[in-house]
N, C-alpha and C positions, 0 to 999 in steps of 0.2 A: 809651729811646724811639727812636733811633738806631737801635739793634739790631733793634727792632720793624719798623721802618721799611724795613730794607735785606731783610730776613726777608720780611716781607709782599709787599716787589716780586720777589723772588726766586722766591717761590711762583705770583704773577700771570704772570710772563713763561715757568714752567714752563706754568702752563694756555693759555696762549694759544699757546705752540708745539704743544702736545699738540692744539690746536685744528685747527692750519694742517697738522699734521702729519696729523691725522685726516682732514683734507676725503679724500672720494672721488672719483678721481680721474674727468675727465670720459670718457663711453662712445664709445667711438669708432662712427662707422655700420657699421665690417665686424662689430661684435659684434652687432648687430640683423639689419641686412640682409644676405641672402645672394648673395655675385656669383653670375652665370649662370652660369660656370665650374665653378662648383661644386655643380651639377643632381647629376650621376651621383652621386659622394660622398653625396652628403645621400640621394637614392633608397635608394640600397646601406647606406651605413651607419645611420642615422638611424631611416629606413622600417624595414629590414630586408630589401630586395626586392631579389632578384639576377635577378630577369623582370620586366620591366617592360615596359609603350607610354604614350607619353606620345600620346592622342588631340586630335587638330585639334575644335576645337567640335561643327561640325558632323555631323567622324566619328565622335564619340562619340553623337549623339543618334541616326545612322543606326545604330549597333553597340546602343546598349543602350535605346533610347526607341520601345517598340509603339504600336500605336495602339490596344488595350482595356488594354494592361499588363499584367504578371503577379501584380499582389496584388489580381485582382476574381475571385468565385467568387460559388456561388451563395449561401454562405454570410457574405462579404465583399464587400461593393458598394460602390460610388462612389454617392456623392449622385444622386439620379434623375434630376439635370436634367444631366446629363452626355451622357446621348445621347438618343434616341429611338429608337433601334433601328436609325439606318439606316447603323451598321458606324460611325461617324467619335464619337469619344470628346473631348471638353470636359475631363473631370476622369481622371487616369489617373496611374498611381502603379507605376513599374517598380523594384524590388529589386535591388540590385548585388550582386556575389559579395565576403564578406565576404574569404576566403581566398584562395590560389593568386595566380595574376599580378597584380602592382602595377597600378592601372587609373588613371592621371592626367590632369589636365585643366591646363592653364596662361591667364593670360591680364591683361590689364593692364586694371584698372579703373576705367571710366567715369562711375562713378556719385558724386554727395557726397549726403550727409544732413545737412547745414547746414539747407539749405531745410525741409525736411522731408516731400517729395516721396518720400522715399525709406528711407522709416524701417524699421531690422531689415531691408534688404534689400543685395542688390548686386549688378552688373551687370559681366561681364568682356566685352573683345576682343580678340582672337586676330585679325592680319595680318600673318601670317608663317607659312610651313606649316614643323611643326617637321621632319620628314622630309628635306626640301631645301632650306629655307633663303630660299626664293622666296617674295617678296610675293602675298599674296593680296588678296582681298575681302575687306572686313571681317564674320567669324563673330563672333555673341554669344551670352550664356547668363545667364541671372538665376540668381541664388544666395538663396535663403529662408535667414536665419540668424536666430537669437534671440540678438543682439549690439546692446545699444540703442545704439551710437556705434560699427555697423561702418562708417559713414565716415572718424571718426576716427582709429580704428585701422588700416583699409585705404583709405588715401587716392586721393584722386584721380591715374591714374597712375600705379600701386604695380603692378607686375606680381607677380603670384601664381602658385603652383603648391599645386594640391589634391590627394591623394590620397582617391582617392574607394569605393576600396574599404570595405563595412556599409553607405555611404547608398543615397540611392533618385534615380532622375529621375523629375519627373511633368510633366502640366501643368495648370495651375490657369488656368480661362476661356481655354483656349486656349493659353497662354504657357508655353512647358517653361521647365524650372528644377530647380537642384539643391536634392535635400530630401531628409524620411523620412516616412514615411507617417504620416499624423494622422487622428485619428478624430473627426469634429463631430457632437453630439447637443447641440446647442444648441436645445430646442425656444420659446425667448423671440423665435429669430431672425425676422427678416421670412423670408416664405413656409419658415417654418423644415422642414415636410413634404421641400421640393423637397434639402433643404440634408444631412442627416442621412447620412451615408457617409463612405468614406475620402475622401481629397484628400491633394495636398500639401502640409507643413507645413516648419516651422521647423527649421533645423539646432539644435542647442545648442550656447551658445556655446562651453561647454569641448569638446565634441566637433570644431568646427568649428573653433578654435585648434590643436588638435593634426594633425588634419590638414594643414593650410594654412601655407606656407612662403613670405616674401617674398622676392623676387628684385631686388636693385639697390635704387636708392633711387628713390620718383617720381619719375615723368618726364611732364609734361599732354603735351610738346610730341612724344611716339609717340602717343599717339591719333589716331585717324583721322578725320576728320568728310567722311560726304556732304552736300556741297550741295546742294539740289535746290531745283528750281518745283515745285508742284502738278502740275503738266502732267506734268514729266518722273519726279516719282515714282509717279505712276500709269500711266504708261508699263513702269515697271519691277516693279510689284506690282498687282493686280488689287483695283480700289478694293471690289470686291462679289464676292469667289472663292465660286468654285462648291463645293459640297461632295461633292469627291472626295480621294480620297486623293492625289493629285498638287497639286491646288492648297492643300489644307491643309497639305502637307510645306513650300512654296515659304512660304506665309502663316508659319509657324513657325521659318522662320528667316530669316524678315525683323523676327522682333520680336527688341526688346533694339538695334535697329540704333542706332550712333550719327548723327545728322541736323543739317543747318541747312535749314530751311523757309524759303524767301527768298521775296521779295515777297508779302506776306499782311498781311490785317489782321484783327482779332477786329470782327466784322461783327453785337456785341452779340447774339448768340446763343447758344442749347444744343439739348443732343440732348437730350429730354426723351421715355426710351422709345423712341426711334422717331420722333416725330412731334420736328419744329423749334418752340422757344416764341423767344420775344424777350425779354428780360432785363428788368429794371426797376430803380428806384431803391429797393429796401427794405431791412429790417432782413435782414444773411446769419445770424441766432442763431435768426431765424423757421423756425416747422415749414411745408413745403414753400415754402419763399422762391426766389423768382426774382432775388434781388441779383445787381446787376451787376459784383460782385464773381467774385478767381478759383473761390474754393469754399466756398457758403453750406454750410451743415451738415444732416449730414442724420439729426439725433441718434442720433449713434452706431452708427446701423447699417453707415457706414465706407465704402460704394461710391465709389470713384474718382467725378469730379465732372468737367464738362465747358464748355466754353467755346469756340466755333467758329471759327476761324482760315478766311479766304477769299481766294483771289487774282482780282486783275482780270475773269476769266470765269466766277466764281461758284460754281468749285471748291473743296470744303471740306472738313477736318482737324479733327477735336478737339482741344484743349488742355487735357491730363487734370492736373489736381492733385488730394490730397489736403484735405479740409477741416482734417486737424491742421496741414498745411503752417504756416508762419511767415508766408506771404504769402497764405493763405484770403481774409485778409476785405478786402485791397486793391482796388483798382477796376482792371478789367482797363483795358489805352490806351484813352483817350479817355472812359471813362465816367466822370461823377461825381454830382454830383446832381440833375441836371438828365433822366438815363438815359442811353442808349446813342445819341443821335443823331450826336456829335462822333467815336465811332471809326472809321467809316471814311476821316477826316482822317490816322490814324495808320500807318502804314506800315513795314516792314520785316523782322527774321527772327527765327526760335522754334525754336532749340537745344534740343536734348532726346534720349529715349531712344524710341524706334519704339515702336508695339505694337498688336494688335488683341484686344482685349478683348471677350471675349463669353462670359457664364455662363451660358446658361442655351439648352439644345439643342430645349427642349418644343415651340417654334414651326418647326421645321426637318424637311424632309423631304430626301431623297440628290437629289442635281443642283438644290436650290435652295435659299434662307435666305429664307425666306418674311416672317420677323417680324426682317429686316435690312433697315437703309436704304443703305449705302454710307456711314455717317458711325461705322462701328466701328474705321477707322484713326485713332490719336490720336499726340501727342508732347507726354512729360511734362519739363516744364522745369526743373533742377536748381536753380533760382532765379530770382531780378532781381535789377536793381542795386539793391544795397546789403543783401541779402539773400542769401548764398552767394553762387554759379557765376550772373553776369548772363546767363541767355541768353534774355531778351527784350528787344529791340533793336528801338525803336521810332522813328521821325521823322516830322515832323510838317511840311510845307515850306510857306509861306509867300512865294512870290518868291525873293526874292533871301535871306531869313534862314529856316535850320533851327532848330527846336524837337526838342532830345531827350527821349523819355518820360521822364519822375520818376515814381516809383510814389507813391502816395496811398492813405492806408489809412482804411476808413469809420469815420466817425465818429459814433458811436450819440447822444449831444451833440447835434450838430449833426441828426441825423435826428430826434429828438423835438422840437428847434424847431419844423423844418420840417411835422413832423404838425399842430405846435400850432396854427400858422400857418394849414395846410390847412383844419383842424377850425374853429377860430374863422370863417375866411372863409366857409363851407359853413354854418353857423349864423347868419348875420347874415340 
């Protein structure tokens, strides 16, 4: 038994060193992330590219981004409501050279998909010209991937370098972005006639993996954030651009900006179309629902969703989320169930990504935007607190004590009380 005994421990302490001895040993970050240093190497040997430019955002969208693009023919169209005829293109899908010089983009990402603001998407910026080395303005660029946690993997901060040679630039409602050309014949879609043509789509995600090389380890604190009033960013972007090609160039690379919208408050508003409605206390799961929630639903037909942000002088911004967002069915500041009369108690700033969104060119004639109100400038917010990236930042003042916004999520519970309540009182 003895024998057994010293036997049997002999064999345990052999498996348990074979154990310790096996762990894999931990990864260090130079095996993941790539120093900057080591750009050229990786180009040259990796890529394979002994010619290369590595383009600035913006000069890539002046070098490779037309305004009909090169994959529309008479055979091959863009969705109709892309233009009208009058030279300025909505939906547009430009072809990159698959061969010959290395064509790169770089750029450190802004975006998180926590929230869900941002899903299968992502947003780069470029402040720093790679040429000279000299701080710039901050250039951006949206990136379409089919990577459902490319935030996870390209985090916030994560500067990136793309080789962008086989894909395509387009822009989809106005907004360029790296993609490849997609074809929608979706004829279930709403106004699905207007919809049927190329556009830009989705990278895949292995395509878009092999391309794409991190540089360093995130960093949030290189981003760049403008501050701005109401006042002073429509000073610097034209809240209703006229439709020429100069002020669609300017509009186009003002979206994807990174923003902090200071002194504003959500003024229980939306753009509904064009025309301004006022929010209400309803169910946001209801078909056409006015909830004064960030983003009722709008069964799955999926259009960004909107909520009016206003400063002091009754200047106004949309606050675009998503209805899959994490935070859809919370109440925007100030609202609960009472409706929107208490938000404009609420005050302060709405972080996010710029953009001016508009799909559909049928109401548009050249030198005007005739079915445009001024309220197609929006900023989409990567979160709130306690939900990703907080970047609505709300106060509430009182004399001498501040109240900070707490997000509140509606509670369908408590909304059928309140019907019940309604219905019975209405019936007596």
């Amino acid at each position: 038994m003895k024998t057994m005994k010293y036997s049997f421990c002999a064999v345990l302490s052999a498996v348990v060193f074979c154990l310790f001895s096996c762990e894999p040993a931990a990864i260090s970050p130079d095996k993941i992330f790539t120093d900057e240093s080591e750009i050229d190497a990786i180009i040259q040997d990796e890529f394979g590219d002994s010619e290369y430019t590595i383009y600035g955002l913006n000069q890539f969208l002046d070098t490779f981004m037309t305004e009909q693009g090169n994959f529309w023919s008479d055979t091959s169209q863009y969705r109709s409501r892309s233009t009208n005829g009058n030279g300025i293109y909505l939906y547009t899908v430009d072809t990159l050279p698959t061969n010959g010089k290395g064509i790169y983009i770089r750029g450190r990402v802004t975006t998180d998909d926590f929230g869900g603001n941002f899903y299968k998407s992502l947003v780069i910026q470029q402040v720093t010209n790679w040429e000279t080395g000299a701080t710039i303005d901050q250039e951006n660029l949206r990136i379409s991937v089919d990577l459902g946690s490319a935030g996870g993997m390209f985090q916030l901060g994560q500067e990136i370098l793309i080789r962008c040679n086989g894909l395509a630039v387009g822009r989809y409602a106005n907004q360029p972005q790296l993609c490849i050309p997609t074809y929608n014949n979706n004829i279930y879609a709403l106004s699905a006639s207007q919809k049927v043509g190329w556009c830009p789509g989705r990278i895949p995600a292995f395509r878009f993996m092999a391309a794409t090389k991190m540089i360093g380890m995130p960093d949030q604190s290189k981003l760049k954030y403008d501050t701005v009033s109401l006042k002073k960013l429509y000073s610097q972007i034209d809240q209703k651009p006229a439709v020429t090609q100069e002020s669609m160039d300017k509009v186009r690379k003002a979206d994807g900006r990174l923003v902090v919208i200071k002194g504003v408050h959500f003024n229980g508003k939306y753009n509904d179309q064009g025309e301004i409605a006022t929010c209400e206390y309803d169910d946001p799961d209801k078909k056409d629902s006015k909830a004064n929630v960030f983003a009722p639903t709008t069964n799955n037909v999926g259009y960004p969703q909107n909520r009016l942000l206003e400063d002091g002088n009754g200047r106004m911004i949309c606050c675009s989320n998503s209805e899959y967002s994490k935070f859809a069915y919370f109440f925007i500041p100030g609202a609960d169930t009472t409706g929107v009369a208490k938000c404009a108690n609420w005050e302060g700033t709405v972080t996010g990504i710029l953009g001016w969104y508009v799909d559909n060119a049928s109401g548009t004639k050249a030198g005007t935007l005739q079915n445009l109100q001024g309220y197609e400038w929006s900023v989409t917010p990567r979160g709130i607190p306690g939900i990703g990236v907080a970047d609505i930042k709300m106060q509430n003042d009182h004399g001498s004590t501040t109240l900070e916004w707490t997000p509140e999520e509606f509670d369908p519970e408590v909304y059928r009380q309140i019907q019940a309540r309604k219905e019975a009182s209405e019936g007596e």
